[in-house]
C-alpha positions, 0 to 999 in steps of 0.5 A: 334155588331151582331144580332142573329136571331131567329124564333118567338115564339108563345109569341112574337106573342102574345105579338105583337098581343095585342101591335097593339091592343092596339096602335089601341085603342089610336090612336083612342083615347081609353087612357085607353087602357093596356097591361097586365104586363109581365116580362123582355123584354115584361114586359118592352115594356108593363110597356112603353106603360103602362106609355105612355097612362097614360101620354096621359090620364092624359093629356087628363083630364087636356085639358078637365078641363082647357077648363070648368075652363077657357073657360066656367067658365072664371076663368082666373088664372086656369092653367095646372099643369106641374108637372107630366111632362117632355120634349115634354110633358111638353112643350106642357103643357107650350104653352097652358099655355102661350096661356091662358095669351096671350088671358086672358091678354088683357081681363083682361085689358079691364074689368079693364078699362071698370069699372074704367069707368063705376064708372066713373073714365075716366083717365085709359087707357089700358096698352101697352100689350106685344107684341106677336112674329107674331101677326100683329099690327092691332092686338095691343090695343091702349093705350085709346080707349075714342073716338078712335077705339079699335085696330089699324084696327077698324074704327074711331066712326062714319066712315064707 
């Protein structure tokens, strides 16, 4: 296949112009940035820009929101809707989702046993958690922690 070169117009300028304007803006992290709707090969880069940012936005809101929902909150069954993504997007959407169990998961635990305790029920013990791919054993709660340390790397009560 053989390109056919040609000079450009002043609407290919034009349309360059306002596409580095606008990647400009978003790398800065300006997701409402646009370009206008055109019509063929302009209208196609735009429409895919267009969509892009929509993407970066709607994903931006939701980071947001799951960080006040979770994070302050401490409503640990909030969650990511994937629904509105595909690929890379939506495995990126998976992993901070995934993150959310893995740190909520021994939480939970925890408060669950601290309770059963505090109503004086001194028989639970904390369920063997899940263990992570690269997450070193010290890290791993131990099946009781009456008169035990709580992980595997804190000190025995009363040893220094």
């Amino acid at each position: 296949m053989t390109t056919v070169e040609r000079p450009m117009t002043d609407t290919d300028t034009a349309l360059l112009s306002e596409l580095a304007e606008a990647l400009r803006r978003v790398r800065r992290g300006d997701f409402k940035a646009r370009l206008p709707r055109g019509t063929g090969l302009a209208g196609e880069v735009a429409d895919g820009f267009n969509e892009v940012a929509d993407l970066l936005e709607r994903r931006n809101r939701e980071l947001l929101r799951i960080s006040r929902v979770v994070g302050r909150e401490g409503r640990m069954t909030e969650r990511v809707d994937e629904e509105h993504f595909e690929g890379a997007w939506a495995d990126g959407i998976r992993a901070v989702n995934n993150l959310i169990d893995d740190l909520g998961r021994p939480t939970t635990e925890i408060a669950r046993v601290i309770v059963a305790v505090a109503e004086g029920d001194l028989s639970q013990k904390m369920a063997k958690p899940r263990r992570s791919p690269g997450w070193p054993a010290r890290w791993v709660p131990r099946a009781s922690w009456a008169g035990r340390p709580m992980c595997a790397a804190c000190p025995a009560p009363g040893a220094t």
